[in-house]
N, C-alpha and C positions, 0 to 999 in steps of 0.2 A: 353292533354298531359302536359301542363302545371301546370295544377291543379294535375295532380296526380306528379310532380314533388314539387309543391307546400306543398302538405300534407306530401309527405316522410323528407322532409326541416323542416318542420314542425316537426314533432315526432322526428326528428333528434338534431332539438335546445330543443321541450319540454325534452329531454331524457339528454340532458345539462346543461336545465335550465336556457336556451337563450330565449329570446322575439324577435319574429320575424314579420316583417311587413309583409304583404299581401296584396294585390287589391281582393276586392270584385266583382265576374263577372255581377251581376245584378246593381253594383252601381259602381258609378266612383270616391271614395273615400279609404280611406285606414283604416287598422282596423288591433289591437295588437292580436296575436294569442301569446294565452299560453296554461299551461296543460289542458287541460277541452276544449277549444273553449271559454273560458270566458276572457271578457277586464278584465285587474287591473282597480280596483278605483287606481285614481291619489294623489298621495301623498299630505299630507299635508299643508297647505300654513305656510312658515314660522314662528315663534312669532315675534308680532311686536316690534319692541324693544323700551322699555321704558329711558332707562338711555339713558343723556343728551351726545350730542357729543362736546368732549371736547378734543381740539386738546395738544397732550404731547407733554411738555417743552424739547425744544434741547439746551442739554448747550454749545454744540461748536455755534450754531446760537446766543444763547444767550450775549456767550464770542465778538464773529465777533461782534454782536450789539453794545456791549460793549466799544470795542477796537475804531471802528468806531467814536462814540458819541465822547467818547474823545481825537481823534485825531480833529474832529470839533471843541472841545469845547478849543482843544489848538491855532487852528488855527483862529479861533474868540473870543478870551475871554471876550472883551468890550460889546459882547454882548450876549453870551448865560450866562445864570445865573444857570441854571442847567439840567445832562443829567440824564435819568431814564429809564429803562425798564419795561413795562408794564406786566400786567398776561399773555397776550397775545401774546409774546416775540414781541412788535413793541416800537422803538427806538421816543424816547419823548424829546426835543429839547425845555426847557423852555428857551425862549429870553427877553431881555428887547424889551420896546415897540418899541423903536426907531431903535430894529435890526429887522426887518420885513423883509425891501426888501434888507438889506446887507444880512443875511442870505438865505433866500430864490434865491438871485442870486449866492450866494456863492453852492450850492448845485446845482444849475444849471450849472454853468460856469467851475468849478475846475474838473481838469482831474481824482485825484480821485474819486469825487462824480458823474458827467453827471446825476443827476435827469433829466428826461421826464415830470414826473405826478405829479402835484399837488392834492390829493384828496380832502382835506375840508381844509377850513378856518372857526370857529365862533368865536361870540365874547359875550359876556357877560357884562351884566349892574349889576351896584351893586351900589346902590345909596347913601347909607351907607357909602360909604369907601372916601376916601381923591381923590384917583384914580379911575374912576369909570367904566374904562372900562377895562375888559381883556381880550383877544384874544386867542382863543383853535384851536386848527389844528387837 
């Protein structure tokens, strides 16, 4: 009864153009009925995509970066020397050497800023130069 329930469900969705699930009585798995009794082959697999992901510039983020930097840079001037924004849109804090840990406290401690995270600190030799060391974050 089932199955001939099954079948008229059947001719009713092929006569729609609907793909309808089924249990198979001899096996305990499940199987696509279409027009014919025949499975669809499965579609496709996507193309992979080649071009580089490249995240677009938001200029109100960029403007916020902006505004931001230079409210630090007025709020410290002794010691940032200059503010930049990256391709990247992330906010670039050039300091003289000796404002390391004024700034870096500054960004932690001030109600507008509450920084958390430090991510990187490097630094750089340059044997050449008068100054030899510079410090990248």
């Amino acid at each position: 009864m089932a199955s001939n329930f099954m079948r008229r469900l059947g001719t009713l969705a092929i006569s729609k153009g609907i793909a309808v699930r089924t249990m198979a009585t001899s096996q305990s798995r499940f199987m696509n009925t279409v027009a014919g009794g025949t499975t669809p082959t499965p579609p496709p697999p996507p193309p992979i995509e080649t071009r580089p992901a490249v995240r677009k510039s938001d200029a109100l983020e960029r403007q916020k970066l902006s505004e931001f930097g230079l409210y630090v840079a007025e709020c410290l001037p002794k010691y940032i020397q200059k503010v930049q924004i990256t391709a990247g849109d992330e906010l670039e804090l050039l300091i003289a050497p000796e404002g390391v840990i004024p700034v870096i406290s500054f960004l932690k401690d001030h109600t507008n800023c509450q920084f958390t995270n430090l991510t990187d600190i490097a630094g750089m030799d340059v044997p050449a130069r008068k100054h030899r060391f510079e410090v990248n974050r």
